[in-house]
Every structure is written in structure tokens, then in C-alpha cells.
N, C-alpha and C positions, 0 to 999 in steps of 0.2 A: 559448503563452499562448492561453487561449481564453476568446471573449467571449461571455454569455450575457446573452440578458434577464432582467430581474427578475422575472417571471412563471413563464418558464420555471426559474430559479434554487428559486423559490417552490416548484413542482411535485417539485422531484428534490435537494432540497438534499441530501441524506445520500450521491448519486450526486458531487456536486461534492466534498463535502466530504472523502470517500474520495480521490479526486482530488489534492484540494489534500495529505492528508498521504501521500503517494504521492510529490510534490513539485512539482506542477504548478499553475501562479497560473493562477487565474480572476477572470475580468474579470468583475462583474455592470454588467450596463449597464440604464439607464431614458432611455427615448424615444430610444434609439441611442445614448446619450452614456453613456460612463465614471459610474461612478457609487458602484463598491468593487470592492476589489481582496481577492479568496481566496488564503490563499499557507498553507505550513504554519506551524505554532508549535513546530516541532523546528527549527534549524539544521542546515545541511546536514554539519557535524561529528558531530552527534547520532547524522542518520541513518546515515551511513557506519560509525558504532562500531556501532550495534545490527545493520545487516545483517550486519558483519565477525563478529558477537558469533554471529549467527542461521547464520552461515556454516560458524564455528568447531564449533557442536553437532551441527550436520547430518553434518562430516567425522568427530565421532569417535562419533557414532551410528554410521555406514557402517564404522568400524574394530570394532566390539564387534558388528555383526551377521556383518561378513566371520572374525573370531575365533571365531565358534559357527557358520559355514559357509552363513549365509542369505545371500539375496541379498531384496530387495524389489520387491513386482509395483508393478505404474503405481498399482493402486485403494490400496493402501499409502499409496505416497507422495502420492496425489491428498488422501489422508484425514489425512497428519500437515498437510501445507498451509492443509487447511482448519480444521484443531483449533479452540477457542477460538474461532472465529465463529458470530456468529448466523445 
């Protein structure tokens, strides 16, 4: 759990808020004091199926490129990783 000031929160919120759906609660704190609490709005069931889910595609990706005799460099896999982000 990590506790931030409201200022700093202010400055990087899209930094915490990656964060928080990651699964990690952030503490925003004002004048040192507790003040909200960042946490994600998946359950931690949610996240467990969709990584299982993200886990399952990656393995029969790896069976359909090992089938046609490839194998895949690091800049590959660094590039499916990052797909779909800004």
C-alpha cells in the first residue's frame, strides 16, 4: 500500500491509477492524513480469469508459431505486450 499526497496524486494521477488496476491500493493523503483510498474496480476473481484467459492465448499462439517452425525475437514479444496501448 502506498501513500501519496494529494498534490502529488494531482500531478501523476493516470501513473497511480495504472497502479491501482494492476492491484495495488493507494492511499491519497491531505496534510499527512488519510484522506481516499485508490484500489481497482475489477475483483481480484476478474483479474485472475482475464490473466488465465491472456495466458491461455499467448500458449496456443506459441503452439501455431512452434507448428509453422518459428520461434519469436524479444522486439516481437516486447511489441505483442505492448499492442493496444497508448
Amino acid at each position: 500500500m502506498r501513500h501519496v499526497p494529494l498534490a502529488a496524486f494531482k500531478d501523476r494521477a493516470s501513473e497511480y491509477i495504472a497502479a491501482a488496476e494492476k492491484g495495488e491500493e493507494i492511499i491519497i493523503t491531505r496534510h499527512g492524513r488519510p484522506a481516499a483510498k485508490l484500489t481497482t474496480a475489477i475483483d481480484r476473481e476478474e483479474r485472475q480469469r482475464r490473466a488465465r484467459e491472456a495466458l491461455d492465448r499467448l500458449m496456443e499462439h506459441r503452439e501455431r508459431m512452434r507448428a509453422e517452425g518459428r520461434t519469436a525475437t524479444i522486439e516481437e514479444m516486447i511489441a505483442w505486450k505492448n499492442e493496444g496501448r497508448p
